[in-house]
N, C-alpha and C positions, 0 to 999 in steps of 0.2 A: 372135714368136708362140710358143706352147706348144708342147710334143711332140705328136706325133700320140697319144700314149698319154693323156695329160692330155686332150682331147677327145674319145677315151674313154669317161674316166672323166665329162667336163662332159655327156656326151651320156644318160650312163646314171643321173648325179646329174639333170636335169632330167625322165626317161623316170617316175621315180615320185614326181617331186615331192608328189604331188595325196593320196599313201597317208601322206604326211611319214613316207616311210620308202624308201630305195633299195634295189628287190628288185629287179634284171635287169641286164644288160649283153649286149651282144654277144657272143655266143661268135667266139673265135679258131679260125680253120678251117685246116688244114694245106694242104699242096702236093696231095695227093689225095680234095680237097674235102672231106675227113669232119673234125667238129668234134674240136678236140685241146683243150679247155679242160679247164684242170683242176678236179674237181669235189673240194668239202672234205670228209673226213671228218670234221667233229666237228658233233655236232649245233647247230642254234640255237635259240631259244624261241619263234622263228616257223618256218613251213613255207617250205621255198625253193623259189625258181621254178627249173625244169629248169634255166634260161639265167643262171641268177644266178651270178655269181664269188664263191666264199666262201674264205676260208683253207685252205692245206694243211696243215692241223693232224693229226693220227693222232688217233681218235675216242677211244682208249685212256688222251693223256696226263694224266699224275698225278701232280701233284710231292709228294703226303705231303703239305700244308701249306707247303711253301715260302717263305721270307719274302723278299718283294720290294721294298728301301727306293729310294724316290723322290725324289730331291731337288726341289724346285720352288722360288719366291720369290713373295712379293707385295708387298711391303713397297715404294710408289714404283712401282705397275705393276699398273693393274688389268688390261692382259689377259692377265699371268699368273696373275688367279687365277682365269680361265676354261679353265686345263689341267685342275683335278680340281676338284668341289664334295665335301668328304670329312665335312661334317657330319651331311647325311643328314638336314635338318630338311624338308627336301621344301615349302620356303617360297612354289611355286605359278610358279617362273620353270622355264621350261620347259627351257632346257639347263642351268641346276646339277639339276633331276630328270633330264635325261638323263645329264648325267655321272657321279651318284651311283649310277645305275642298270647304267651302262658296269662301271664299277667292281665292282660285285655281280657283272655277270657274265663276268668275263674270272676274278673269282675261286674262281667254283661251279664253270665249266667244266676250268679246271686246277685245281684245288685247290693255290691259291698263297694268300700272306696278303698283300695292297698295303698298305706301309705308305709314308703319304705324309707326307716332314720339308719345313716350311717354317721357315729360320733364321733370319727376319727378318734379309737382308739388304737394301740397297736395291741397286735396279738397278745403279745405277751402280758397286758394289762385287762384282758379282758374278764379273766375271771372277779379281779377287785373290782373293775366298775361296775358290774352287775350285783356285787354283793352291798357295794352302796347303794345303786340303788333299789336291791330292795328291801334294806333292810328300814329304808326308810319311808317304805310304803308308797314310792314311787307305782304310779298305774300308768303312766305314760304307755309301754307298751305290752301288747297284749300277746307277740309271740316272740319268744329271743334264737337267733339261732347261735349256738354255742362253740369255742373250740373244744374237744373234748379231752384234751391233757390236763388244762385247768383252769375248765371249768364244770367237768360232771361231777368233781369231788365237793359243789356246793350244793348238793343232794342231802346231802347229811348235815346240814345248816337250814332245811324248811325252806329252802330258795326256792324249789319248785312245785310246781300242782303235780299230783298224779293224774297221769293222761288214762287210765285205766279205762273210764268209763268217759270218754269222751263222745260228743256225739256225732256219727258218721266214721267217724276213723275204726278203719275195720282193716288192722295190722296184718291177715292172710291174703289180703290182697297182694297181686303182684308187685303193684308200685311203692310196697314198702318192705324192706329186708325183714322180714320176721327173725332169722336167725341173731342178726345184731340186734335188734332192738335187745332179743331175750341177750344177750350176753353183756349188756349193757347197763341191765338192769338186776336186781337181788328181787327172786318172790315173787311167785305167780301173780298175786295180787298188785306188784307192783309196777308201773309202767311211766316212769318220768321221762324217757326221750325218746323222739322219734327218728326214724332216718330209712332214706332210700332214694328212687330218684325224684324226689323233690330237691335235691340238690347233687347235683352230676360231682360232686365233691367226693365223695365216696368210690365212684370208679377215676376217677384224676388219684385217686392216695393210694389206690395197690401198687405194692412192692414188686419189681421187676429186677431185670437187666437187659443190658445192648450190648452188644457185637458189631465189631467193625468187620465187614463180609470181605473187603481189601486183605487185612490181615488173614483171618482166619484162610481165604483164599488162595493166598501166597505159603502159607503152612500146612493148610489137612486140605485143602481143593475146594469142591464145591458147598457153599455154603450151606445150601439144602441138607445136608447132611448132618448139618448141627439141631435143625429143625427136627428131622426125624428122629433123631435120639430122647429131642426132647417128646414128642409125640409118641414113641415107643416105651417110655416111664423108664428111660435110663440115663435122666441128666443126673448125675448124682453130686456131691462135695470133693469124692475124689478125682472125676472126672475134670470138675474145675480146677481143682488145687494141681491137676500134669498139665492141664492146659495153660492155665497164669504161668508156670514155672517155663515150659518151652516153647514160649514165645518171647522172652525174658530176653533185651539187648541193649548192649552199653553202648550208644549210638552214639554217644563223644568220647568215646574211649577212654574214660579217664579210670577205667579200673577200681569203680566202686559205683554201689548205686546210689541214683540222685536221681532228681525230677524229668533232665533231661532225656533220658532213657526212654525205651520202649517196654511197656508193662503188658501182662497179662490183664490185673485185674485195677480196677480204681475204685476204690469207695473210701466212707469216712468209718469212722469207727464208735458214732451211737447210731443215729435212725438205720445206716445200712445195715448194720448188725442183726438188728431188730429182723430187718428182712432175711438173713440166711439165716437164724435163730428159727424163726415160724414156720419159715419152709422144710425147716429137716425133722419137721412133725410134732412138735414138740409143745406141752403143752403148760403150763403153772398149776391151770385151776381146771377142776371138771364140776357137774351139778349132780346136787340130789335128788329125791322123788319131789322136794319141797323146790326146787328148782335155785337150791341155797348152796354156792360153791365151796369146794377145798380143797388142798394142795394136793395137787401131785405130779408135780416136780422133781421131786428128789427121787432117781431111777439112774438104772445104767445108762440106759439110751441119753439122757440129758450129758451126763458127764462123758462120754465118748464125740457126743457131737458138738458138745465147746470145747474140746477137747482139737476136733479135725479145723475148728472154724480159728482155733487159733491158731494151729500150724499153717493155714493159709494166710492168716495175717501176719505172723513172725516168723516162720520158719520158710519160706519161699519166696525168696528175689524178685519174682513176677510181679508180687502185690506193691501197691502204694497205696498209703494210707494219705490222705489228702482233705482238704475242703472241698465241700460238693462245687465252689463257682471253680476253683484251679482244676478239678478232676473232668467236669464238664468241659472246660477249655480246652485239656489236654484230649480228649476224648474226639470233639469237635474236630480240632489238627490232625487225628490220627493217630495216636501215640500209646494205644493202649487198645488190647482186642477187647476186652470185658469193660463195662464200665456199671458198677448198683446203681440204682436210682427207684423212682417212683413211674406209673403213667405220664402223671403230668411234668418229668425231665423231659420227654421225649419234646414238650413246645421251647427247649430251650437247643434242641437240635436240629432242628426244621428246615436250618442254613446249611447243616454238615456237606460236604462236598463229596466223601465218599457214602456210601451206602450203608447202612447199621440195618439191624435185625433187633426185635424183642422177644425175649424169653424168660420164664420164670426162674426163677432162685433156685437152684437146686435141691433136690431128696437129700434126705440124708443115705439112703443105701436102695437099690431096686427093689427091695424087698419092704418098702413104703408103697402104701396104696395108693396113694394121689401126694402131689403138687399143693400148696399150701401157700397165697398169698396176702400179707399181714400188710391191713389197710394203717397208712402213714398217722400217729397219733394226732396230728394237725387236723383230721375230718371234723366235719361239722356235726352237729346234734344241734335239732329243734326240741323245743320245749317250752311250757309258759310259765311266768312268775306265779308265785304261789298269791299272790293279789289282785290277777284276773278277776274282777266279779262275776260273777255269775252266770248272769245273765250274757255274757258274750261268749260263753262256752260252744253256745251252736251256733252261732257263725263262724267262732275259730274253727274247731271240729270241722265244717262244710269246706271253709274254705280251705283249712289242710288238707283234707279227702282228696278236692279235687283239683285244686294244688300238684299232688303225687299222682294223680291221675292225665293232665293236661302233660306233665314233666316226663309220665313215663310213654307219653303216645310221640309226642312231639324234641322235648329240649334233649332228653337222653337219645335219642337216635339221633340226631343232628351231630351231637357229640361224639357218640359210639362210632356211628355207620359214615358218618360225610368228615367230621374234622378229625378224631384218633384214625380210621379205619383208611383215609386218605391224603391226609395234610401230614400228618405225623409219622407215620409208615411208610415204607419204600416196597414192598410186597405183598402177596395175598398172603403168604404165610405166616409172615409177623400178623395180619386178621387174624388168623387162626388160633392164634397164641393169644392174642387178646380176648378172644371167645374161651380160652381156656381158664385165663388167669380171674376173668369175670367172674367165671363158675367154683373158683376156689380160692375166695377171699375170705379171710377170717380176721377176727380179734379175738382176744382174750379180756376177759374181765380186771386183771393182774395189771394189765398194759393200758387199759383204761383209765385206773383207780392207783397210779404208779404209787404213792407213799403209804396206801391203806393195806398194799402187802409188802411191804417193808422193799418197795423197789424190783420183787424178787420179776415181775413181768418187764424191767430192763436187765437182766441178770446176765444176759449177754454181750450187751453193750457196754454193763459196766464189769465185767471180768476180762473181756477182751482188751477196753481202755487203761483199765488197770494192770494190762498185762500177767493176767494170773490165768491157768490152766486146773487149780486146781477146786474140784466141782466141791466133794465132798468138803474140803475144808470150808469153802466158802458160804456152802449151804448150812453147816452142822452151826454155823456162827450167830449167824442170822434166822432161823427156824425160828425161834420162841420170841423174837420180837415181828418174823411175821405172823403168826398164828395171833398173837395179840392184836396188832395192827386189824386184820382180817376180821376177827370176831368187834371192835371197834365198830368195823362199818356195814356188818353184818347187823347187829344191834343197832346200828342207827336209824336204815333203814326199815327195821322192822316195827321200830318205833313210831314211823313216817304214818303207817298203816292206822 
């Protein structure tokens, strides 16, 4: 489950949903009950509520014009180019005008100039272009936003500044995930990335699922009903794995299963993994007083629950294991009541003709406390080169602050509340579900830093792929190459310090 800071922030993101705009939060009240919040000096272009948490900016700052270069990608990755819209053609999509508009104003406020480089990289090259450039002491730019599969593993290479002590970015804030940054990071002292909604990237990569409400309708009745189950904390692995099996039909009758059929469930067999993996509680790595993780993985509950997640992938006719563009297709048509995915699948269904529902990944058994949604390894992470000078620290800093701040008043409720909450949903209750799934996003550190523990944070996706069931053999194998891996980048970054 989340920080207590992050519910928060979920409680004061839901409190003005209705204005699509976040003015309020709880003020934090000291030991001798009088409110100790700190109230921002720099003006905004709306009036703020007494109770609203804004930046502690100095109402004063000026940088002359400043120039503030950006790195970003798209190239192979549309929800990177949901970090900035920098055209400014104002084409009637509600968060590229909000992001355009972020932009305008984090610029008037500091008088900084954003200038945003996209170098047509593809994703998947992003980590080596960055490491060339700066290994070679490139200072072009001054913030990188990163993928976080691979590229946070260039931490342990001096690629990045420690953001620890940056100036203005005050990480309890709402408008940044406190809970991931720390899981992202090794060491109280240490703090090399940022993330929250400065970029709506992080709620587009929670793991979910869809339902076809036709199906589901024509087999158990009203669709509601699948909602309430889920709201009651009893969607469980085995409730999916009777539901994928009997809706399971050979719709061309050829007397074996094939594509053409009608399926329970569709997903692939790494990223969706990853997602019923996370959701059935499950965890790699925990922290210590030193805020320095280790294993613990190896338990019953780990091996019972890859254990059920592969009898739903191979032992149940309902499942197909598919490519997310064929599974989406089939999905799309009809052809299947369940389909894995991410938030952001949902803008690849927006055409669908019958009606779908969103809900979380399943528990692993009732007797799980919460709902667990594992944000897609593709999310973004901010960060700056370890060749920033100096001197632009407090303008980056400002401009991050309120950055996260403009993001979390305006570009995230546009997205949240007017384009997921109505464009991409067919009901109030799939809202409801997405207020859910908000509130229970996680990573792992494991899953972050996939080779520094021997892979063990995709252990699901590659036991499933590899069709093995068997926990104990597979962890007893691997154990001492990842405990070495682990203490690797454990030592690295303490050496960063």
């Amino acid at each position: 489950m989340n920080s207590i800071a992050l519910k928060r922030f979920f409680a004061a993101f839901l409190a003005a949903a209705t204005a699509v705009s976040i003015a309020a939060c709880s003020a934090r009240t000291g030991s001798d009950g009088t409110d100790d919040t700190k109230q921002a000096t720099i003006d905004t272009s709306e009036a703020a509520d007494e109770t609203e948490v804004t930046p502690d900016l100095p109402s004063n700052l000026n940088f002359n014009g400043e120039q503030i270069n950006i790195w970003y990608f798209t190239k192979n990755s549309d929800a990177a180019e949901r970090f900035v819209d920098i055209e400014g053609d104002l084409n009637g999509d509600v968060v590229d005008e909000a992001l355009y508009n972020r932009n305008l104003r984090v610029e008037e406020k500091l008088n900084v100039d954003l200038v945003f480089t996209d170098p047509g990289v593809y994703s998947s090259d992003v980590g080596n272009h960055l490491r060339s450039m700066v290994m070679t002491g490139d200072t072009t730019y001054d913030i990188y936003n990163i993928i976080q599969w691979n590229s946070a593993i260039l931490v342990t290479e001096g690629m990045y500044r420690n953001l620890i002590d940056l100036p203005y970015v005050d990480v309890e804030k709402p408008w940044w995930s406190e809970y991931y940054i720390k899981e992202v990071n090794i060491g109280k002292n240490n703090r090399y990335f940022l993330c929250g909604d400065i970029s709506i990237d992080m709620i587009r990569c929670i793991g979910c699922m869809y339902f076809n409400k036709v199906i589901y309708n024509d087999y158990y009745g009203d669709p509601d009903e699948l909602y309430r189950l889920v709201l009651d904390g009893k969607w469980t692995l085995d409730k999916l794995h009777n539901y994928t099996k009997e809706v399971y039909a050979d719709l061309n009758t050829n007397d074996r299963v094939d594509q053409d059929d009608q399926f329970g469930l569709l997903l692939n067999n790494y990223n969706n993994i990853d997602i019923l993996f996370y959701a059935a509680g499950l965890r790699v790595t925990a922290r210590d007083e030193d805020d320095i993780p280790y294993l613990v993985l190896n338990n019953e509950r780990t091996a019972s629950a890859i254990e059920a997640i592969y009898n739903l992938c191979y032992d149940n006719q309902g499942t197909w294991i598919g490519d997310p563009a064929n599974n989406n297709l089939a999905f799309n048509n009809g052809y299947s009541l369940f389909l894995m995915g991410f938030l952001y699948t949902s803008e690849q269904l927006r055409n669908m003709q019958q009606d779908y529902g969103i809900i979380p990944a399943p528990k692993f058994d009732e007797a799980q406390k919460d709902y667990a949604a594992v944000v897609h390894d593709i999310a973004i992470l901010v960060c700056l080169p370890q060749s920033v000078p100096n001197e632009k620290l407090e303008p980056i800093g400002a401009v991050l602050e309120l950055m996260g701040y403009e993001s979390y008043k305006t570009v995230t409720p546009a997205y949240y509340e007017i384009a997921m909450k109505t464009k991409y949903t067919r009901d109030a209750l799939s809202s409801q579900i997405i207020d859910l799934l908000h509130d229970s996003y996680m990573t792992d550190i494991a899953y972050v830093f996939g080779d520094s523990f021997y892979r063990f944070g995709y252990i699901g996706r590659e036991m499933i792929a590899n069709k093995q069931n068997n926990f104990a053999s597979y962890y007893s194998k691997r154990e001492k190459a990842a405990l070495k891996n682990m203490e690797k980048l454990i030592e690295a970054y303490q050496a960063l310090g």
